[in-house]
Biotite code that builds the C-alpha atoms (Angstrom):
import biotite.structure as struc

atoms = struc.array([
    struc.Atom([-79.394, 73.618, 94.591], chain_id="A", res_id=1, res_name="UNK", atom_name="CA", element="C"),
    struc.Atom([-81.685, 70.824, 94.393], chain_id="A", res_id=2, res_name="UNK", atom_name="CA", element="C"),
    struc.Atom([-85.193, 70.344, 95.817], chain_id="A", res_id=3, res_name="UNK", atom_name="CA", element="C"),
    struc.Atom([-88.263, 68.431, 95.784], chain_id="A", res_id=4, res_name="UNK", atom_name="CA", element="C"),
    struc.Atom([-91.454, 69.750, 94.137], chain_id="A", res_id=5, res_name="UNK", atom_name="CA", element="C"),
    struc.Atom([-94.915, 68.526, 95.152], chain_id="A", res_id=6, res_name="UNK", atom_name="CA", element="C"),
    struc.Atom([-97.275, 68.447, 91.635], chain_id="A", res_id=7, res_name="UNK", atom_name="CA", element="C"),
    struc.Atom([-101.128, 68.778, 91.714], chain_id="A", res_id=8, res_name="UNK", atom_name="CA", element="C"),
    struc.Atom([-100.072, 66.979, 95.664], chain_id="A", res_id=9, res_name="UNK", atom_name="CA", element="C"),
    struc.Atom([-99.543, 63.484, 93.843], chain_id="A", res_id=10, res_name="UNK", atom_name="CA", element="C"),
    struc.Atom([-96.137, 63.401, 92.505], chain_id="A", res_id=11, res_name="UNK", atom_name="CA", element="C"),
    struc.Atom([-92.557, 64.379, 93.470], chain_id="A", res_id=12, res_name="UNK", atom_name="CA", element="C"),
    struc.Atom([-90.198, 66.390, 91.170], chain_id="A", res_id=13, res_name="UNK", atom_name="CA", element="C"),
    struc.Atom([-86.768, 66.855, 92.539], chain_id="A", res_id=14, res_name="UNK", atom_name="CA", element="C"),
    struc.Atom([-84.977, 69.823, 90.686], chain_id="A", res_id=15, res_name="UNK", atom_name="CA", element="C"),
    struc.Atom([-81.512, 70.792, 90.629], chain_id="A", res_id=16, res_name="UNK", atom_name="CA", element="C"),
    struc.Atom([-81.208, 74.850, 90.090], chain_id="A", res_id=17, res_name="UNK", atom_name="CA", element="C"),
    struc.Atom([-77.969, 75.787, 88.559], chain_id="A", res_id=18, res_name="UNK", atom_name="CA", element="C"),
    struc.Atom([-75.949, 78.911, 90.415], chain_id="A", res_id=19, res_name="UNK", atom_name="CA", element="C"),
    struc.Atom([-76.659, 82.322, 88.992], chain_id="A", res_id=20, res_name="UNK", atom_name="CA", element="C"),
    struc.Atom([-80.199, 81.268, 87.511], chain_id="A", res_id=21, res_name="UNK", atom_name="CA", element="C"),
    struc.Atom([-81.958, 83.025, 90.430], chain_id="A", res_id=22, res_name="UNK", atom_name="CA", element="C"),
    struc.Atom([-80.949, 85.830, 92.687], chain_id="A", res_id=23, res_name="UNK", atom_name="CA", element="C"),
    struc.Atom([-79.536, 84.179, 96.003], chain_id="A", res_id=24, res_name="UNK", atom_name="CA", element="C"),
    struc.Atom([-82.161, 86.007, 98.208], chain_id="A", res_id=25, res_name="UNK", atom_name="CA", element="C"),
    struc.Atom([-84.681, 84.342, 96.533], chain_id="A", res_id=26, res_name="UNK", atom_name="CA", element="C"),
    struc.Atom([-83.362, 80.748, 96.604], chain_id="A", res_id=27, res_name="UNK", atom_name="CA", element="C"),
    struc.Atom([-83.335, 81.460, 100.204], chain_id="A", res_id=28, res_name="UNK", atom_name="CA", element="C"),
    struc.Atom([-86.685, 82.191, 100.658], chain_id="A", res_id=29, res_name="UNK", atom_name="CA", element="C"),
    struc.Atom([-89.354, 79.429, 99.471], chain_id="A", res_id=30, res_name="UNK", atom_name="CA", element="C"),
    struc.Atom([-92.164, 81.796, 98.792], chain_id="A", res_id=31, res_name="UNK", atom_name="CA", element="C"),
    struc.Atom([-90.474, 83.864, 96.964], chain_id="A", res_id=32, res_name="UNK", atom_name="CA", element="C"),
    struc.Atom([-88.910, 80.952, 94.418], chain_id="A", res_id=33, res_name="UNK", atom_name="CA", element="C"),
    struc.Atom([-91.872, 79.676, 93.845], chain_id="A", res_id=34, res_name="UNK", atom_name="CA", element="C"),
    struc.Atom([-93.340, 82.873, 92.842], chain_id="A", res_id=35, res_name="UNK", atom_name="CA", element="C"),
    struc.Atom([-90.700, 83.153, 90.260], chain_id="A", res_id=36, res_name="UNK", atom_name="CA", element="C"),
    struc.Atom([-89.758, 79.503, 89.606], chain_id="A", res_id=37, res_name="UNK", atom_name="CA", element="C"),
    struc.Atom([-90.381, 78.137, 85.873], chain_id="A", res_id=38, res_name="UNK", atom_name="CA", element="C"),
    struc.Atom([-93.932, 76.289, 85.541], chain_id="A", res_id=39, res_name="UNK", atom_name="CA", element="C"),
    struc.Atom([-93.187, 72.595, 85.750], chain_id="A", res_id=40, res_name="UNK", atom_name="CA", element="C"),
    struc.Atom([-93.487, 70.987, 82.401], chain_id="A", res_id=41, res_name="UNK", atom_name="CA", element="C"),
    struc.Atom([-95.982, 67.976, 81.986], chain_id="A", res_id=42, res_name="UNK", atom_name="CA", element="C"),
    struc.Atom([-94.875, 64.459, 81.556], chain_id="A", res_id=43, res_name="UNK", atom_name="CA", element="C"),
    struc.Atom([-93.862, 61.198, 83.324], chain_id="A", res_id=44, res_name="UNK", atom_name="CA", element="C"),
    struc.Atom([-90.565, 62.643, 84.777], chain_id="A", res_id=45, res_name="UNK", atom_name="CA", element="C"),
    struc.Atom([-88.966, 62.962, 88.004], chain_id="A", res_id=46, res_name="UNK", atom_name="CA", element="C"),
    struc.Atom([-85.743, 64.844, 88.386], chain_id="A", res_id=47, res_name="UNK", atom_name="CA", element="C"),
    struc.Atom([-85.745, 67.988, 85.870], chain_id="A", res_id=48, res_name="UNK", atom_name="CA", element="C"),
    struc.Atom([-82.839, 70.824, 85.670], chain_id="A", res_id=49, res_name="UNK", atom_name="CA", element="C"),
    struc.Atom([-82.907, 74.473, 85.464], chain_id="A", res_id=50, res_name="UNK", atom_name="CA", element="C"),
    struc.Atom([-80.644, 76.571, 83.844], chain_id="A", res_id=51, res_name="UNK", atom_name="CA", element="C"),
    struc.Atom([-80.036, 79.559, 81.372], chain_id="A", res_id=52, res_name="UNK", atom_name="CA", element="C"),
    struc.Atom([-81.323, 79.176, 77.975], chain_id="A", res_id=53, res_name="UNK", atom_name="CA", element="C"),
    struc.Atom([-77.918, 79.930, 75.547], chain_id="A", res_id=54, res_name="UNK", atom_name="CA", element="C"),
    struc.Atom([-79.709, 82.667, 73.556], chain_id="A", res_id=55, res_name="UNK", atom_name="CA", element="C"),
    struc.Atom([-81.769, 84.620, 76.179], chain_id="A", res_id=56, res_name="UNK", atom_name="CA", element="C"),
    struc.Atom([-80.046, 84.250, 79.142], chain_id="A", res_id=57, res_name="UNK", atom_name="CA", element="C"),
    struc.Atom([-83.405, 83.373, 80.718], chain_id="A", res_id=58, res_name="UNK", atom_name="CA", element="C"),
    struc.Atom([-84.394, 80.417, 83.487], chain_id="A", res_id=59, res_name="UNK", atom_name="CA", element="C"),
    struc.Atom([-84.942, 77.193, 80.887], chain_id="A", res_id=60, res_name="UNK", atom_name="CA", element="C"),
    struc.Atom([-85.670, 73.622, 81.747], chain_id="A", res_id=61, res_name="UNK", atom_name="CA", element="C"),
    struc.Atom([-82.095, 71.631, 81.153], chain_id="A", res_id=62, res_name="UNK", atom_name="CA", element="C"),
    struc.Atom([-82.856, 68.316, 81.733], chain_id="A", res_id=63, res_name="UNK", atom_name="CA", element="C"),
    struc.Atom([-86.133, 66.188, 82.154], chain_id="A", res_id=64, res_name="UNK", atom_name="CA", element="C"),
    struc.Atom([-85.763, 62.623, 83.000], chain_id="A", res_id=65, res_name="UNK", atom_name="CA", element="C"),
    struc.Atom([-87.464, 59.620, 84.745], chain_id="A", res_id=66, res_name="UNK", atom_name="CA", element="C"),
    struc.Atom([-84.642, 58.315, 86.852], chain_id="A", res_id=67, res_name="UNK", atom_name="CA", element="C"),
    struc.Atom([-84.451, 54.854, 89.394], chain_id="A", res_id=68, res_name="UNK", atom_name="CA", element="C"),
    struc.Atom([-84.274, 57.072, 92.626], chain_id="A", res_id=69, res_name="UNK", atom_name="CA", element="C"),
    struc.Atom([-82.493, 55.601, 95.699], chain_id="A", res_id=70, res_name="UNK", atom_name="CA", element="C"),
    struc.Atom([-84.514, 53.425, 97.773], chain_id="A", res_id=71, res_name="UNK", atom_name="CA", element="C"),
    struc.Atom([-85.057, 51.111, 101.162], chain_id="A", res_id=72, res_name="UNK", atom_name="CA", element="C"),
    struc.Atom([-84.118, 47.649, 100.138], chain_id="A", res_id=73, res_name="UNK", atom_name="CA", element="C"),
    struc.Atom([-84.494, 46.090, 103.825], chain_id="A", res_id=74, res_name="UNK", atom_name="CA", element="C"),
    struc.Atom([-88.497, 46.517, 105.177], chain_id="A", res_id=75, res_name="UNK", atom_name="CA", element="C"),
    struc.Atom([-89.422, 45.970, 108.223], chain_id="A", res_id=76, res_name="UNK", atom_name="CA", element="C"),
    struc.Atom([-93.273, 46.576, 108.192], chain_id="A", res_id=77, res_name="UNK", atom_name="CA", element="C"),
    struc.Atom([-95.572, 45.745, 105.377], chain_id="A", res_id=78, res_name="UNK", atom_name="CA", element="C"),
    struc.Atom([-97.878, 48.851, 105.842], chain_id="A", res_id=79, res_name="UNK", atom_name="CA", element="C"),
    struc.Atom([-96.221, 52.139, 102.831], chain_id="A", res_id=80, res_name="UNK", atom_name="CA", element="C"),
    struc.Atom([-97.634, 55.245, 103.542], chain_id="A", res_id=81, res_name="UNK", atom_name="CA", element="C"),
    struc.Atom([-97.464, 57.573, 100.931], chain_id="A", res_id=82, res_name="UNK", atom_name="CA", element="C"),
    struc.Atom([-95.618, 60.974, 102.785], chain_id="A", res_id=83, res_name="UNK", atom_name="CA", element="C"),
    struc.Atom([-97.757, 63.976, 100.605], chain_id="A", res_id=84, res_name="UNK", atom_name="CA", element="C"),
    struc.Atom([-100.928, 62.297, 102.635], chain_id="A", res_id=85, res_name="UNK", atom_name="CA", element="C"),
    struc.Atom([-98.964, 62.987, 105.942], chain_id="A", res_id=86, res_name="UNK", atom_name="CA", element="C"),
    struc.Atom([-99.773, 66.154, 108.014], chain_id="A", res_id=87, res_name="UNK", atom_name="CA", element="C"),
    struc.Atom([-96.554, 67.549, 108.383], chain_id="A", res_id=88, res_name="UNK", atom_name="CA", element="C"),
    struc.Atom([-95.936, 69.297, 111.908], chain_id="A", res_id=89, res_name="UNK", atom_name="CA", element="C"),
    struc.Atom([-92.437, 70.891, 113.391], chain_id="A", res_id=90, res_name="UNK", atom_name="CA", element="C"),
    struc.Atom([-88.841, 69.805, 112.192], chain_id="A", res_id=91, res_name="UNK", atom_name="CA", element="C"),
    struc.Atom([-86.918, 68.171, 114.946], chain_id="A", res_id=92, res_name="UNK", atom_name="CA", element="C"),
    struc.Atom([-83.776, 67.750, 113.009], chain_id="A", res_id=93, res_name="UNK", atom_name="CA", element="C"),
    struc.Atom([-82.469, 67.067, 109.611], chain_id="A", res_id=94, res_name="UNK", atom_name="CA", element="C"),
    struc.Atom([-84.813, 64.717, 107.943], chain_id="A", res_id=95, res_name="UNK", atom_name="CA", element="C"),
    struc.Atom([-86.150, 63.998, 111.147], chain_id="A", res_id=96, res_name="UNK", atom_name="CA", element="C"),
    struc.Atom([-89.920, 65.948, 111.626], chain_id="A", res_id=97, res_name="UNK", atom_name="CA", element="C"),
    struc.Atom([-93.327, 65.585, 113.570], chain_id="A", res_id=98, res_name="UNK", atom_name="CA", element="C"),
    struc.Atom([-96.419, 64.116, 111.338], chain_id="A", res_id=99, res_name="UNK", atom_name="CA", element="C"),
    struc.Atom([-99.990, 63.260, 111.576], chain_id="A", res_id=100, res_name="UNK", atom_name="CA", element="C"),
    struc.Atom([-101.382, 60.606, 109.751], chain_id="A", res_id=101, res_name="UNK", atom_name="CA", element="C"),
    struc.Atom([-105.248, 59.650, 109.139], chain_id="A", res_id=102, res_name="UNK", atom_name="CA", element="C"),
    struc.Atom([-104.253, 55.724, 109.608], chain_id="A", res_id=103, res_name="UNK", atom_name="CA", element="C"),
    struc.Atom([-103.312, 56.435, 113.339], chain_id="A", res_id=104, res_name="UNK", atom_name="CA", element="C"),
    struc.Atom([-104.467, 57.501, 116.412], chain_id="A", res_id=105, res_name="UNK", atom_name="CA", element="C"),
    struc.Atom([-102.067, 59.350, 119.309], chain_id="A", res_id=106, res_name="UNK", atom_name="CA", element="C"),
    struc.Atom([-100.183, 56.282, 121.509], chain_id="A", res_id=107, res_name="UNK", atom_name="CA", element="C"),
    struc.Atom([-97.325, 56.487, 123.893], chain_id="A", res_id=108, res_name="UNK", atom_name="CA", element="C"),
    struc.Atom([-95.240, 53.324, 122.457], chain_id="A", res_id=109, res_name="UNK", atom_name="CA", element="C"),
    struc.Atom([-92.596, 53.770, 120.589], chain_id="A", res_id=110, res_name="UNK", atom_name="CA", element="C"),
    struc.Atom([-93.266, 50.995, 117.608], chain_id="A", res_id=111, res_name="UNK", atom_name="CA", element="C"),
    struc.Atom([-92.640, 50.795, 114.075], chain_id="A", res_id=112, res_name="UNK", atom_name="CA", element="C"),
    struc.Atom([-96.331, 51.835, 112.680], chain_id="A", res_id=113, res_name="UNK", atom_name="CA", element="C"),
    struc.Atom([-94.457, 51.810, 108.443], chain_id="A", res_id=114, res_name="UNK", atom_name="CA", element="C"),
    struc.Atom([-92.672, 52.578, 105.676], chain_id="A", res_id=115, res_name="UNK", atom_name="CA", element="C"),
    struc.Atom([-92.986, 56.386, 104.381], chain_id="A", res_id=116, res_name="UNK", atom_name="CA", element="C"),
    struc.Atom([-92.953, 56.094, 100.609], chain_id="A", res_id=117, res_name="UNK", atom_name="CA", element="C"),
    struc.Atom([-92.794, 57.964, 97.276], chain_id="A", res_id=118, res_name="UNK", atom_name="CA", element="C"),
    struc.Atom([-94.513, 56.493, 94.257], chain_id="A", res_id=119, res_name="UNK", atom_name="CA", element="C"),
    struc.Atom([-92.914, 52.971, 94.559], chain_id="A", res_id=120, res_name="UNK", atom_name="CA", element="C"),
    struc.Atom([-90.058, 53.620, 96.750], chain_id="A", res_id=121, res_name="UNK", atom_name="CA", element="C"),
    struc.Atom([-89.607, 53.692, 100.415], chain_id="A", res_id=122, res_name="UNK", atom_name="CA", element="C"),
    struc.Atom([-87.622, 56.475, 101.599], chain_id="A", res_id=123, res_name="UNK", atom_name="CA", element="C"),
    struc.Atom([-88.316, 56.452, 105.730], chain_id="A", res_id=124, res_name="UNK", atom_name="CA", element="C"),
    struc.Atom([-89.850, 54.961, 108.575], chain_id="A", res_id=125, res_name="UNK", atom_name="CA", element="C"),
    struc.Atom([-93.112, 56.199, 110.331], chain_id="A", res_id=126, res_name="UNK", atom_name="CA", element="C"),
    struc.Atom([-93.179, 55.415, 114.037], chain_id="A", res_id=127, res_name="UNK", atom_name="CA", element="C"),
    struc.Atom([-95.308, 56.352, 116.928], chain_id="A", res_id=128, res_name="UNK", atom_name="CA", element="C"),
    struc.Atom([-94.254, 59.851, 119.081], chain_id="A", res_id=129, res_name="UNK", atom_name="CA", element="C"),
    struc.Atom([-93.641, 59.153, 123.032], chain_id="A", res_id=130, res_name="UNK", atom_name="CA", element="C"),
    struc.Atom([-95.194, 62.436, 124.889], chain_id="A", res_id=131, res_name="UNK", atom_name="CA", element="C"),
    struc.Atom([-93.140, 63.701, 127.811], chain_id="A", res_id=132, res_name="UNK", atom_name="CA", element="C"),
    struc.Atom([-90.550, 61.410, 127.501], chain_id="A", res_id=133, res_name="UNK", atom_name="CA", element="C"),
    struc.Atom([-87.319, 61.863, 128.941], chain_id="A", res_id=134, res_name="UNK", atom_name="CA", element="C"),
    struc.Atom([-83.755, 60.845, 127.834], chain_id="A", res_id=135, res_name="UNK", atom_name="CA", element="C"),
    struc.Atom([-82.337, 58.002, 130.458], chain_id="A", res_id=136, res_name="UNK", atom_name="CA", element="C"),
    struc.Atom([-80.211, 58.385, 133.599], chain_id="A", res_id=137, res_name="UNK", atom_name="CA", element="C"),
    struc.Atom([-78.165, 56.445, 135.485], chain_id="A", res_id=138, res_name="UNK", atom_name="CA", element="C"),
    struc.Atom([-80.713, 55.499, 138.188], chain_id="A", res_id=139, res_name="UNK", atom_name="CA", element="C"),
    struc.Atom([-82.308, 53.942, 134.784], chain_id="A", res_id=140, res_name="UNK", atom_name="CA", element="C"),
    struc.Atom([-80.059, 51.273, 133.742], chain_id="A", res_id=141, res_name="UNK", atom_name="CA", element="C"),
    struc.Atom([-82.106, 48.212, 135.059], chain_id="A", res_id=142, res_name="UNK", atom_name="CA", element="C"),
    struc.Atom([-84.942, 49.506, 132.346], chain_id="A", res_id=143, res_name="UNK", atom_name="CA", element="C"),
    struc.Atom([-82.546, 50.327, 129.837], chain_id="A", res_id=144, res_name="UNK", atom_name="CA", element="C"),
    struc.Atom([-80.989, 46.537, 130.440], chain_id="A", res_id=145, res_name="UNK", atom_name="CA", element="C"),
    struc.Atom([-84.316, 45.401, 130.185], chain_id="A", res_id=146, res_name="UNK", atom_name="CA", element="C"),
    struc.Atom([-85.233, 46.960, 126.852], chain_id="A", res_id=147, res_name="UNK", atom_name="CA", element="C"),
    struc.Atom([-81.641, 46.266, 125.267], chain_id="A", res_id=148, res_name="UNK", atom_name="CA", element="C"),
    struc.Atom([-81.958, 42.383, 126.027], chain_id="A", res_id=149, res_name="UNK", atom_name="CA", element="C"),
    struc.Atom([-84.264, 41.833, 123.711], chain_id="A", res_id=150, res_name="UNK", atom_name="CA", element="C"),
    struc.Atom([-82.616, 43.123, 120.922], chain_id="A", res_id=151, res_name="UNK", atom_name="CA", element="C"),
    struc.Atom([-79.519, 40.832, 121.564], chain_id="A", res_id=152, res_name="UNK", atom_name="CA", element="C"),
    struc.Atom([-81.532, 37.955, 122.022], chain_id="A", res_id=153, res_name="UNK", atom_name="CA", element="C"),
    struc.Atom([-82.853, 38.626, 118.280], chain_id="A", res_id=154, res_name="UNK", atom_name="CA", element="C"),
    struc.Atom([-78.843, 38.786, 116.817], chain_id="A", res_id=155, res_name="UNK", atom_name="CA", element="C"),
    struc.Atom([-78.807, 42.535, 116.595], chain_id="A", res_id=156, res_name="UNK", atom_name="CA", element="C"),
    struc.Atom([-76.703, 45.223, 117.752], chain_id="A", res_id=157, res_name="UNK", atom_name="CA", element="C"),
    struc.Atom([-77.976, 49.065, 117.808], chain_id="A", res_id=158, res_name="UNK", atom_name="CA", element="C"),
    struc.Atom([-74.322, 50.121, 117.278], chain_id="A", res_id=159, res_name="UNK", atom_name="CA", element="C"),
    struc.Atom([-74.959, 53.509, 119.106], chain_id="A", res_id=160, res_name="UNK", atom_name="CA", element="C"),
    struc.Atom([-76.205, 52.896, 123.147], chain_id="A", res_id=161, res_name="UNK", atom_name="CA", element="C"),
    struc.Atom([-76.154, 56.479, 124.721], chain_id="A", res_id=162, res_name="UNK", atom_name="CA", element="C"),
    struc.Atom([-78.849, 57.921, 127.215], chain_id="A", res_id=163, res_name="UNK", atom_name="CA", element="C"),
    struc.Atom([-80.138, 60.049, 124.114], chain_id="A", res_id=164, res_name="UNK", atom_name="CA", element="C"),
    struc.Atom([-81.641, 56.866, 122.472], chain_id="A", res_id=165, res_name="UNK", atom_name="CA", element="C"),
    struc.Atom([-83.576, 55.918, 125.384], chain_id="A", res_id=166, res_name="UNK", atom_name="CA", element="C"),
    struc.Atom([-86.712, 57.436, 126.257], chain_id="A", res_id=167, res_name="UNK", atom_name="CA", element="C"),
    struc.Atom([-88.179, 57.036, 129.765], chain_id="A", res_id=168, res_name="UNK", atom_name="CA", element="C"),
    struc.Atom([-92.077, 57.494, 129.698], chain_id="A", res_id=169, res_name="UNK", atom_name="CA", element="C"),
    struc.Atom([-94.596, 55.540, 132.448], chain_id="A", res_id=170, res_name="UNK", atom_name="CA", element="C"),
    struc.Atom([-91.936, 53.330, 134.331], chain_id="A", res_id=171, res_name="UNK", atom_name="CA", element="C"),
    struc.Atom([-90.314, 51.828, 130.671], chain_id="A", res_id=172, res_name="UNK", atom_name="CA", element="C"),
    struc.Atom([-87.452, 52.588, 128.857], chain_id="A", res_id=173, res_name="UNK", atom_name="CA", element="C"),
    struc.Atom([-87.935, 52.901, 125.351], chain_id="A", res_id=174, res_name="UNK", atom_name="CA", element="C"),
    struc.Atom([-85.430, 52.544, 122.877], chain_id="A", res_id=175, res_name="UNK", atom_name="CA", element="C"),
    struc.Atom([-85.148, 54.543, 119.258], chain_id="A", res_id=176, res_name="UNK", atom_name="CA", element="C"),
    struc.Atom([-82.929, 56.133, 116.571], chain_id="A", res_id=177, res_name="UNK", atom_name="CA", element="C"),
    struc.Atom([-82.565, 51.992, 115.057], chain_id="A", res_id=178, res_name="UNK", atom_name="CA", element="C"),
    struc.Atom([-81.116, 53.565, 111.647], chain_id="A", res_id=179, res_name="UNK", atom_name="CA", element="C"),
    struc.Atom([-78.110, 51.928, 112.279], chain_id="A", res_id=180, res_name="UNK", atom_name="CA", element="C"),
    struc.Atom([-78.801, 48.560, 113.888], chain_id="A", res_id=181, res_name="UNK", atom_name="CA", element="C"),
    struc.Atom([-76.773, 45.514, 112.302], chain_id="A", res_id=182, res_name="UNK", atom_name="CA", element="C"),
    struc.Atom([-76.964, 41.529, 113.064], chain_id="A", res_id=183, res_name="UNK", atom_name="CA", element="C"),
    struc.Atom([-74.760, 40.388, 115.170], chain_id="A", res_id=184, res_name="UNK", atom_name="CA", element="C"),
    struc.Atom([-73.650, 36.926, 116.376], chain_id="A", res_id=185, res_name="UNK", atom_name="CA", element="C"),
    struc.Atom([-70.909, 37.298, 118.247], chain_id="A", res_id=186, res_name="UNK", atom_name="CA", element="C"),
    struc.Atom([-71.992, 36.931, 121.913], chain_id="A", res_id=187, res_name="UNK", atom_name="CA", element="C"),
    struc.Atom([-68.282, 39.097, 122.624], chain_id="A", res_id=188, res_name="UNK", atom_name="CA", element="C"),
    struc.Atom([-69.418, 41.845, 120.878], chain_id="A", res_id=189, res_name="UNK", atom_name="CA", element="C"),
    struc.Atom([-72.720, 41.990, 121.869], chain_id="A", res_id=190, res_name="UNK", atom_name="CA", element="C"),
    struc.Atom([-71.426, 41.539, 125.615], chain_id="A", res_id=191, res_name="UNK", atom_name="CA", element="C"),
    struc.Atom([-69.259, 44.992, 124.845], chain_id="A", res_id=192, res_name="UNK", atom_name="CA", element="C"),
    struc.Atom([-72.077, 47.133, 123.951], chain_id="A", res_id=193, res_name="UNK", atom_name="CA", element="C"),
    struc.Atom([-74.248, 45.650, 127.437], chain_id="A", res_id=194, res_name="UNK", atom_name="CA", element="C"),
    struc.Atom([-71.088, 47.340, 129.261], chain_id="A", res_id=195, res_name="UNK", atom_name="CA", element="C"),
    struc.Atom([-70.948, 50.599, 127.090], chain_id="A", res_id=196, res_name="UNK", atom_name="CA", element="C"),
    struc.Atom([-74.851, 50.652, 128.489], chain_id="A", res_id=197, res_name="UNK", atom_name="CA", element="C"),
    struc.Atom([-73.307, 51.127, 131.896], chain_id="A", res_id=198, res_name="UNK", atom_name="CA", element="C"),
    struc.Atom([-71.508, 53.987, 130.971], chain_id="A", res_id=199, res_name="UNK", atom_name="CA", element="C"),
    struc.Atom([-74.699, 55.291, 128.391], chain_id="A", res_id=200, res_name="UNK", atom_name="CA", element="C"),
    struc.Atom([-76.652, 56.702, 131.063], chain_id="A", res_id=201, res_name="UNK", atom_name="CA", element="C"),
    struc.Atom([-73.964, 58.562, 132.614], chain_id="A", res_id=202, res_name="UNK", atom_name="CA", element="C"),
    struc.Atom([-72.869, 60.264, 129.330], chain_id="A", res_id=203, res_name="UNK", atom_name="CA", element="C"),
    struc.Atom([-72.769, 64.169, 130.091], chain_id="A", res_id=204, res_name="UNK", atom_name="CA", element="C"),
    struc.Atom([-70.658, 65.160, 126.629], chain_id="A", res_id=205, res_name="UNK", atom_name="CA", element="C"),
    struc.Atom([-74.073, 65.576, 124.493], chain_id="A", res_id=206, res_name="UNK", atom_name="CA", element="C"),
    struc.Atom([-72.914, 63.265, 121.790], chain_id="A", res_id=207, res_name="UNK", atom_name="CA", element="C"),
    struc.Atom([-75.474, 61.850, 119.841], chain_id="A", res_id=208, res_name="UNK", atom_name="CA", element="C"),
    struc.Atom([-78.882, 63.082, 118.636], chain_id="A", res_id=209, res_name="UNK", atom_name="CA", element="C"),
    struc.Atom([-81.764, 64.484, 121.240], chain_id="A", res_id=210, res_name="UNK", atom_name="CA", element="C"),
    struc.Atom([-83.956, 60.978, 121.487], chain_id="A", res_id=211, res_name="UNK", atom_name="CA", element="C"),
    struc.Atom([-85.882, 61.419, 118.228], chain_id="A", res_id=212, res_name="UNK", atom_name="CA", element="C"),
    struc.Atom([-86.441, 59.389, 115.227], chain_id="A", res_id=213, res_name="UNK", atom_name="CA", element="C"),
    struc.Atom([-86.535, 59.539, 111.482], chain_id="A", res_id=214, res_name="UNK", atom_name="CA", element="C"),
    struc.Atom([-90.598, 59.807, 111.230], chain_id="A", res_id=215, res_name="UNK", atom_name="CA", element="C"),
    struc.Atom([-92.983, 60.336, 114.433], chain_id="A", res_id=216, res_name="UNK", atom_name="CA", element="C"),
    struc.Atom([-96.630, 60.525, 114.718], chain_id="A", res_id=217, res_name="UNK", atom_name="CA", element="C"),
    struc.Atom([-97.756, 63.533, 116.415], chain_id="A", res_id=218, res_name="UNK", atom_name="CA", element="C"),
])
């Protein structure tokens, strides 16, 4: 099991628990792992390991290293807002939650407010919550046309047009979940997915996600 550790609410250490070190009930059940969990050692570190010490059989730290996590490489906003100062509300989905920030106040457009990041790296986006908005039906394609048009006009494709990724709120159609938007060129291609809009709104299978994004302000 691995998981991330909040320290004195400044740093992140991600720790990888091997199987058998802890009872199963209690890696289930946050409160009670970190009741029993080992007390994190000092030092400038980032991903430790827990395991049996050889002699004892009891929970020992394994490993302790400082290690080049993952990160963003393509930013789209210059503002990095460091996610333990976030306000964390409900989970919508995996990875995907509801947060309050001090740098914002509530709006009802859907725009890229930053970068969530950890230490130096960027590891999400933060972007604005729509209240009461509504995924898109077919009496919405004009709007959804509308919103899509600029996107193709800038040489990008959003690679996945359904009526989950647009929201409807005050007369607009809104479009989110951009993780996997790629540049595009080809007019041909870019015609395809205008048609597959056609057919987006009418979608009754319940592919795709619910309309949410990867960081929202609450």
């Amino acid at each position: 099991m691995t998981d991330a550790a909040p320290l004195d609410g400044k740093f992140v250490k991600y720790l990888t628990i091997q199987a058998g070190v802890y009872d199963v009930e209690d890696m289930c059940f946050e409160p009670a792992l970190i009741a029993i969990l080992l007390p994190l050692p000092p030092g400038d570190w980032n991903e430790g390991g827990i395991g049996k010490e050889i002699t004892t059989g009891l929970p020992d730290f394994t490993k302790k290293v400082k290690s080049q996590l993952p990160d963003m490489m393509n930013l789209w906003h210059a503002l990095q807002i460091n996610h333990i100062e976030l306000n964390m509300g409900a989970k919508l989905r995996s990875n995907v939650y509801e947060a309050m920030s001090v740098h914002f106040d509530e709006t009802a457009v859907a725009k890229l407010l930053g970068h969530i990041s950890e230490e130096s790296r960027v590891i999400g986006f933060f972007i604005e919550r729509v209240p009461n908005g509504r995924n898109a039906e077919p009496k919405d394609h004009a709007l959804c046309h509308e919103t899509q048009s600029p996107l193709h006009a800038l040489g990008f494709k959003h690679e996945d047009i359904n009526k989950h990724n647009f929201l409807i709120h005050h007369g607009k159609a809104i479009l989110i979940d951009m993780e996997s938007v790629t540049r595009c060129s080809d007019t041909e291609v870019l015609d395809q997915e205008f048609e597959r809009l056609k057919e987006g709104p009418r979608d009754i299978s319940g592919r795709s996600g619910r309309g949410v994004v990867t960081m929202v302000i609450k």
